[in-house]
Biopython code that builds the backbone (N, CA, C, O; Angstrom):
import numpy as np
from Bio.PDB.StructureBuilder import StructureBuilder

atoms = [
    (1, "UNK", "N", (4.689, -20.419, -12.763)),
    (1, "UNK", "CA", (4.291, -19.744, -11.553)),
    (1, "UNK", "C", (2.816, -19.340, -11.624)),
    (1, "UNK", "O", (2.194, -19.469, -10.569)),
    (2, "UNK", "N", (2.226, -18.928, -12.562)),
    (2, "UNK", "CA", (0.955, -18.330, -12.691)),
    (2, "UNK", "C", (-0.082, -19.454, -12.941)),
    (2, "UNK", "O", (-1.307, -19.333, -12.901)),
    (3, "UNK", "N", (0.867, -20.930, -13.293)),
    (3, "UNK", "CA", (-0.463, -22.391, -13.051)),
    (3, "UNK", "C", (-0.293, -22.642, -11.694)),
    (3, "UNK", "O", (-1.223, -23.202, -11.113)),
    (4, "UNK", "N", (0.795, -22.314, -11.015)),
    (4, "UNK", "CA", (0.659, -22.636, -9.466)),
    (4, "UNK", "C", (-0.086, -21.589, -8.872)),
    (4, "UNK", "O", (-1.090, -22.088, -8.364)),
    (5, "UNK", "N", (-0.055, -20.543, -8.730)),
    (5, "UNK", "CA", (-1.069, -19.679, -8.186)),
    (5, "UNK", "C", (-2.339, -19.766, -8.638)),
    (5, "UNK", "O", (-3.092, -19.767, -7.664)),
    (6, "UNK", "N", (-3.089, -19.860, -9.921)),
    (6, "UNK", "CA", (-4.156, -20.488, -10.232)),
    (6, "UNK", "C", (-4.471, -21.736, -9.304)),
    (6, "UNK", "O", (-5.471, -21.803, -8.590)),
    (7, "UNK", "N", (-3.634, -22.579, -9.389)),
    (7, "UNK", "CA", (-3.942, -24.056, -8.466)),
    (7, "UNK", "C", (-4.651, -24.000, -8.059)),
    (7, "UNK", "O", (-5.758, -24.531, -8.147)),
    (8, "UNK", "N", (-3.603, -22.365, -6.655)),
    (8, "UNK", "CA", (-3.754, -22.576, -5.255)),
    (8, "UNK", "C", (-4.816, -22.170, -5.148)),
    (8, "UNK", "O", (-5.522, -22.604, -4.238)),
    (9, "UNK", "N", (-5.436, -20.922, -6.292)),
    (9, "UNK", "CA", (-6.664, -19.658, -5.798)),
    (9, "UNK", "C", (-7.839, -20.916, -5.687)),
    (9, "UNK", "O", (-8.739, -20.940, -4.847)),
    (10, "UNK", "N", (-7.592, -21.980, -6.779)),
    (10, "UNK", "CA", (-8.771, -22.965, -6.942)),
    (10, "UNK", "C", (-8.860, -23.986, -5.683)),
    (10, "UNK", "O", (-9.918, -24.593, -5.514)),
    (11, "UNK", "N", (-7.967, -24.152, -4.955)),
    (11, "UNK", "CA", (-7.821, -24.634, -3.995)),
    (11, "UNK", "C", (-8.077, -24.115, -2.679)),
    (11, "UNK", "O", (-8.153, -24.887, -1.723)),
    (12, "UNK", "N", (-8.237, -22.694, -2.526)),
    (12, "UNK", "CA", (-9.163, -21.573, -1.799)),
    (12, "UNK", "C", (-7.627, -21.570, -0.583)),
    (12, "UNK", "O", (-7.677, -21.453, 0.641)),
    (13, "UNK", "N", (-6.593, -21.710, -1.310)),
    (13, "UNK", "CA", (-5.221, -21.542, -0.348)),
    (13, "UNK", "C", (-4.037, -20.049, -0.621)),
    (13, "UNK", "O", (-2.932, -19.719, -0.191)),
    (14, "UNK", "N", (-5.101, -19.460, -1.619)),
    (14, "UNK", "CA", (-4.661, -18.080, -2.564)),
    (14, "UNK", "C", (-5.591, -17.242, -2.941)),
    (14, "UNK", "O", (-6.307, -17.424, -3.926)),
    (15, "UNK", "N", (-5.656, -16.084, -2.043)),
    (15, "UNK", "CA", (-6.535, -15.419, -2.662)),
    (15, "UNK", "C", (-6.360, -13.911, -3.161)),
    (15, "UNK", "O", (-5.600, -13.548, -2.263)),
    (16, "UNK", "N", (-6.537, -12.698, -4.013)),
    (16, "UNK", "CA", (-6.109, -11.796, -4.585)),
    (16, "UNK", "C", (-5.694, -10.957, -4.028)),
    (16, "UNK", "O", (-5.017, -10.084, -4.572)),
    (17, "UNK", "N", (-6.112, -10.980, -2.182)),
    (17, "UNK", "CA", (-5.485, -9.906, -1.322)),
    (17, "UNK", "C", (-4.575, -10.660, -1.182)),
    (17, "UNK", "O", (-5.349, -11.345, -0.514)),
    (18, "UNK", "N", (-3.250, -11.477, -1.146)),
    (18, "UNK", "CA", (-2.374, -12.708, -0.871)),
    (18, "UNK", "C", (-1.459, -11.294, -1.230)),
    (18, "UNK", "O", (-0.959, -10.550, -0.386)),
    (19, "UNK", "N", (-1.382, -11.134, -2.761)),
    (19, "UNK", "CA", (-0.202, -10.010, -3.357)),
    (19, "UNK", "C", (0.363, -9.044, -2.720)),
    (19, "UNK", "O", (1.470, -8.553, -2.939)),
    (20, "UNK", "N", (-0.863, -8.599, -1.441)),
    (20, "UNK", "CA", (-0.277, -7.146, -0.669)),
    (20, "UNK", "C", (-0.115, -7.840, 0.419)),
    (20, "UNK", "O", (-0.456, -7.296, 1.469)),
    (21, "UNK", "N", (0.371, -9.042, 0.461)),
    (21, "UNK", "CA", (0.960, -9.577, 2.328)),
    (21, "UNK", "C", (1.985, -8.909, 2.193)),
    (21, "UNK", "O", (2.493, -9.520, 1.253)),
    (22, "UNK", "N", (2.572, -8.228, 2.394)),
    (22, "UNK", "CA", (4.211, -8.063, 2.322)),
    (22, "UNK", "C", (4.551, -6.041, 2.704)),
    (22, "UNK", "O", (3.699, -5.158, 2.596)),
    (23, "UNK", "N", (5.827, -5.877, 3.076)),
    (23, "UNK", "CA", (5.616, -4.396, 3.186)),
    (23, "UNK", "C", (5.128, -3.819, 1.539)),
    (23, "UNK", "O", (5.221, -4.362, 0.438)),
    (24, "UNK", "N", (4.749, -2.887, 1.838)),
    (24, "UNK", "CA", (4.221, -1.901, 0.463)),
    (24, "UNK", "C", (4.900, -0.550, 0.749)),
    (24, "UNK", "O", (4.369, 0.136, 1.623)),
    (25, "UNK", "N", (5.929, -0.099, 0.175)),
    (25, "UNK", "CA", (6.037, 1.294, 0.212)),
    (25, "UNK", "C", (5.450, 2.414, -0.769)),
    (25, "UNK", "O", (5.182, 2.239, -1.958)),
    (26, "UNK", "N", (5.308, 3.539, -0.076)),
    (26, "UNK", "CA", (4.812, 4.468, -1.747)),
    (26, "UNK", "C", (5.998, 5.285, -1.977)),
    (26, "UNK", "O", (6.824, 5.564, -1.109)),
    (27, "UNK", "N", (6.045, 5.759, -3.550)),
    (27, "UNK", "CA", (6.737, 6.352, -4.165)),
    (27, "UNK", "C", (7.617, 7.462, -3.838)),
    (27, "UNK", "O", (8.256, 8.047, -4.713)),
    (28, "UNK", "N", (7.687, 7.863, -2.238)),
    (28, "UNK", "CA", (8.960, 8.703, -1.559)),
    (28, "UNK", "C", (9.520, 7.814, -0.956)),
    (28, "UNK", "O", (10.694, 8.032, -0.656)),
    (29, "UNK", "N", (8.886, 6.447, -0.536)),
    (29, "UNK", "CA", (10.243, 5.556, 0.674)),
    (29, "UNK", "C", (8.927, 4.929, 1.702)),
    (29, "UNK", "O", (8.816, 3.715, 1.870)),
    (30, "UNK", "N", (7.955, 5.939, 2.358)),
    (30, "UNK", "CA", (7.534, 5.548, 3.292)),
    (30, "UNK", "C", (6.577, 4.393, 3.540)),
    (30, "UNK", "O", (5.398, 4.478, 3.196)),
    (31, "UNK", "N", (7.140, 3.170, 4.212)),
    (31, "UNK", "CA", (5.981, 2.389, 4.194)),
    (31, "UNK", "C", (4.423, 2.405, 4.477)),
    (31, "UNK", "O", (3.877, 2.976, 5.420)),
    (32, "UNK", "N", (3.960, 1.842, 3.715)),
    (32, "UNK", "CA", (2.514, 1.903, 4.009)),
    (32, "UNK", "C", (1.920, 1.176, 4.456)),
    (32, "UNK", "O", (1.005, 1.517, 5.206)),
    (33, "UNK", "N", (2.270, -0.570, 4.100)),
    (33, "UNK", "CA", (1.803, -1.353, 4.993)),
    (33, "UNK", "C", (2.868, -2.655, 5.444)),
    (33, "UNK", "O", (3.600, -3.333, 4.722)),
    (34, "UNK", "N", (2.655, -2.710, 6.854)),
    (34, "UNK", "CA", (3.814, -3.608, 7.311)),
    (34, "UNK", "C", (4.161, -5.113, 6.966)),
    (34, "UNK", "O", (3.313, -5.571, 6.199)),
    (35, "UNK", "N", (4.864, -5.758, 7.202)),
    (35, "UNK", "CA", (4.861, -7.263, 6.696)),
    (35, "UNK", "C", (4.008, -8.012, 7.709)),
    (35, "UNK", "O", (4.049, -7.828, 8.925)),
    (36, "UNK", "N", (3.280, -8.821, 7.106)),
    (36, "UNK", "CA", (2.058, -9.676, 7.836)),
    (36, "UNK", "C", (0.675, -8.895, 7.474)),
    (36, "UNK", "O", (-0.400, -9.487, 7.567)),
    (37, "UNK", "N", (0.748, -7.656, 7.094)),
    (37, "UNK", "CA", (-0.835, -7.052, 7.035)),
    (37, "UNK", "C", (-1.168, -6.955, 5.545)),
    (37, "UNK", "O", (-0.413, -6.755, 4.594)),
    (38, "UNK", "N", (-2.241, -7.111, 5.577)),
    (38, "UNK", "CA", (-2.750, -7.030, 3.696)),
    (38, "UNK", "C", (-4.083, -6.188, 3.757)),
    (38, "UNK", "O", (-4.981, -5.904, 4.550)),
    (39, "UNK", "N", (-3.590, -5.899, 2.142)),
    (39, "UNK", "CA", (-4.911, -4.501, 1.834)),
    (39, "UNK", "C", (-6.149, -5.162, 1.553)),
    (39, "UNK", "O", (-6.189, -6.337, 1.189)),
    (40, "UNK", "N", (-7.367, -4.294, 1.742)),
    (40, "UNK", "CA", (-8.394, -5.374, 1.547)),
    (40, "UNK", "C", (-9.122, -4.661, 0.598)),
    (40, "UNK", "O", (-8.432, -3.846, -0.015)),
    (41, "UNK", "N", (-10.629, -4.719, 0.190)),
    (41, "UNK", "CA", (-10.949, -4.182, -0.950)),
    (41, "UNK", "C", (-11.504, -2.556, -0.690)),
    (41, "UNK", "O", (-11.473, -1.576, -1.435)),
    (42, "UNK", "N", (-11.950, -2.712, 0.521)),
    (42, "UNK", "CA", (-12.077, -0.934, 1.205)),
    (42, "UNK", "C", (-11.145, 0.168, 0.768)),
    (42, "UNK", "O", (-11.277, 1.294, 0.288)),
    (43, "UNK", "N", (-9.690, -0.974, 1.297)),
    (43, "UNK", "CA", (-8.623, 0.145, 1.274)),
    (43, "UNK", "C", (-8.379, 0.341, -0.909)),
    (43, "UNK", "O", (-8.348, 1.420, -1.501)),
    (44, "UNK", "N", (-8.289, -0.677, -1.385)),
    (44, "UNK", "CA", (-7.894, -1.214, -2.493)),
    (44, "UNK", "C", (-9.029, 0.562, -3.359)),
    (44, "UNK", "O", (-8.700, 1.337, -4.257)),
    (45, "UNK", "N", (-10.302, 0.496, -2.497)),
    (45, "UNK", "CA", (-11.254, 0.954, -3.682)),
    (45, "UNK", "C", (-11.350, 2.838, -3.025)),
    (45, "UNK", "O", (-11.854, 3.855, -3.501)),
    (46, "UNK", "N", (-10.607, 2.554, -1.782)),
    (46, "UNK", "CA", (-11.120, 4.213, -1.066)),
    (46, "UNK", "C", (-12.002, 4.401, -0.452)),
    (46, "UNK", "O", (-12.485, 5.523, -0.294)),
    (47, "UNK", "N", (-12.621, 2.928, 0.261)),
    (47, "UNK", "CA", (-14.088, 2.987, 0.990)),
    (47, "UNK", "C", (-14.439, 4.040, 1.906)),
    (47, "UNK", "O", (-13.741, 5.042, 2.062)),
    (48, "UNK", "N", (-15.338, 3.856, 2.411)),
    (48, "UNK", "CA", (-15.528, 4.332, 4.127)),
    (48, "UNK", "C", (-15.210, 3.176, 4.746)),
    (48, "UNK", "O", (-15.497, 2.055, 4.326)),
    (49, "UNK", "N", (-14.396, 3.524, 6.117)),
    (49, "UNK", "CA", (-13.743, 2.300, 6.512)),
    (49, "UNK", "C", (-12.094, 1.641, 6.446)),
    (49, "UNK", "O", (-11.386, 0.841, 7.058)),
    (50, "UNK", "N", (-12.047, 2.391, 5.491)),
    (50, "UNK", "CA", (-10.502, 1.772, 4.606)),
    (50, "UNK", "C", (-9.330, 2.108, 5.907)),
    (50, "UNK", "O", (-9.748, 2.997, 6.649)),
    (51, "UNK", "N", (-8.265, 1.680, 6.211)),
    (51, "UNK", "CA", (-7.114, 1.800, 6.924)),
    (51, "UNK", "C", (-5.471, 2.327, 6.391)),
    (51, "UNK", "O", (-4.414, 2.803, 6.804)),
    (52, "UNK", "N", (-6.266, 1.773, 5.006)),
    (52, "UNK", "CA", (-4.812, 1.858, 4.391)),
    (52, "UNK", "C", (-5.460, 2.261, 2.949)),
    (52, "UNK", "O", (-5.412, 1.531, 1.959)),
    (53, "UNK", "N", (-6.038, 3.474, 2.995)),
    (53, "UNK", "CA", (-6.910, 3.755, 1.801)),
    (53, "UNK", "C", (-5.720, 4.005, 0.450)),
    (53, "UNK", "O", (-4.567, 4.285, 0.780)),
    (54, "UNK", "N", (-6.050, 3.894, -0.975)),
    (54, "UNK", "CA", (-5.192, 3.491, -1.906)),
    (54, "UNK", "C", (-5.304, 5.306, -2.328)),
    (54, "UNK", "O", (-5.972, 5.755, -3.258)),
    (55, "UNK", "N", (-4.357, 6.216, -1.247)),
    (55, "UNK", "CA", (-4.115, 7.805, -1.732)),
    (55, "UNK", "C", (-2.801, 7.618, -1.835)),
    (55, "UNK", "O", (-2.041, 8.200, -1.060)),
    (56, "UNK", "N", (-2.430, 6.942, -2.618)),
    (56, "UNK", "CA", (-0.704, 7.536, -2.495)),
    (56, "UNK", "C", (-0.302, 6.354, -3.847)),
    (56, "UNK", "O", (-0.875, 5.374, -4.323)),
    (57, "UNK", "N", (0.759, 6.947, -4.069)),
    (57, "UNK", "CA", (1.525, 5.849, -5.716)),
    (57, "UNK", "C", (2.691, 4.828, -4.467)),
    (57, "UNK", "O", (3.225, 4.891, -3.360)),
    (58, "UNK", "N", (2.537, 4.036, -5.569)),
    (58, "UNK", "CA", (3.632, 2.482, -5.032)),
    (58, "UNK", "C", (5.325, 2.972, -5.282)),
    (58, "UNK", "O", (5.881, 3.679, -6.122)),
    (59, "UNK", "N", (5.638, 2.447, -4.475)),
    (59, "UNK", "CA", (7.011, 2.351, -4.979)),
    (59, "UNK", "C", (7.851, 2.080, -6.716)),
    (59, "UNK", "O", (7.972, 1.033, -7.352)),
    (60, "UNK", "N", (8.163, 3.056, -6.950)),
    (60, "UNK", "CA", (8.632, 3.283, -8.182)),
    (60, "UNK", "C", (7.793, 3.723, -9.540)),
    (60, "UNK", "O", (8.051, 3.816, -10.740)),
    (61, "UNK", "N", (6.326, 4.003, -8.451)),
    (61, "UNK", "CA", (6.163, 4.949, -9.796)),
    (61, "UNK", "C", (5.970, 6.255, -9.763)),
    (61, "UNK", "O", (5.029, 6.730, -9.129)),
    (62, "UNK", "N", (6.933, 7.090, -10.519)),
    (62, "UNK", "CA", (7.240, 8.888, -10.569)),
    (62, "UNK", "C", (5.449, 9.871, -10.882)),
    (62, "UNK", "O", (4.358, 9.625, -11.397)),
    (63, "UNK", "N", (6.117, 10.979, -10.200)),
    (63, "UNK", "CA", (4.663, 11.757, -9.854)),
    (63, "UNK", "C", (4.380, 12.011, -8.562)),
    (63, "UNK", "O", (5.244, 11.636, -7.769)),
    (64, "UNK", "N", (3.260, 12.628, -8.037)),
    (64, "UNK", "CA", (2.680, 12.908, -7.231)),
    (64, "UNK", "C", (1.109, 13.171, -7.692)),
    (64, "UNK", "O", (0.716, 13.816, -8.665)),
    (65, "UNK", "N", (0.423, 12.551, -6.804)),
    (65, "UNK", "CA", (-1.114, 12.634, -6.607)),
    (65, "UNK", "C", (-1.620, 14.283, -6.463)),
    (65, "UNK", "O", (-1.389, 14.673, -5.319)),
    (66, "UNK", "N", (-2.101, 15.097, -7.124)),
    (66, "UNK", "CA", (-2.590, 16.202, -7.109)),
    (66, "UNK", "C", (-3.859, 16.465, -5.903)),
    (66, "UNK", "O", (-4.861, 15.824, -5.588)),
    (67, "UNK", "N", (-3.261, 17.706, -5.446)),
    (67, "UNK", "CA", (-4.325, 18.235, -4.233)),
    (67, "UNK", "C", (-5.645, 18.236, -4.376)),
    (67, "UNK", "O", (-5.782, 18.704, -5.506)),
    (68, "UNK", "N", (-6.803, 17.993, -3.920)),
    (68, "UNK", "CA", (-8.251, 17.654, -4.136)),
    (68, "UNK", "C", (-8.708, 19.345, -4.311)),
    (68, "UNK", "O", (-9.883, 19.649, -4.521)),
]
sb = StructureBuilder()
sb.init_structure("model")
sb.init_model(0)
sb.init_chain("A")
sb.init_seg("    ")
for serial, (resi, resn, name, xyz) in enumerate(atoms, 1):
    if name == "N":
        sb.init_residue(resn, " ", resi, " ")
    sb.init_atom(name, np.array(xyz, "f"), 0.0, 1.0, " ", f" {name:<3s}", serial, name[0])
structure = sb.get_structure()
């Protein structure tokens, strides 16, 4: 699986935002991003700009993000 995804990235038919096509929930249930939409590097890094900025844990991992 990981020489076929290599292939594809070399083949410019795969690229690293590809992984977050899909719903994403965070770590209480609530989705974060819907199926068909993907995170981009704004959201990925906390830009200005971001939509789906990366403040919250993924599904299944325990904790909570501490208050600023």
């Amino acid at each position: 699986m990981v020489h076929e995804k290599l292939a594809a990235r070399k083949a410019g038919t795969f690229t690293r935002f590809d992984v977050f096509a899909r719903p994403i929930k965070d770590n209480r249930g609530k989705e974060i991003l819907p199926e068909g939409k993907r995170l981009t590097q704004k959201d990925l890094e906390g830009l200005p700009g971001c939509k789906v900025c990366m403040n919250w844990l993924a599904e299944g991992i325990l904790g909570q993000i501490p208050p600023k």
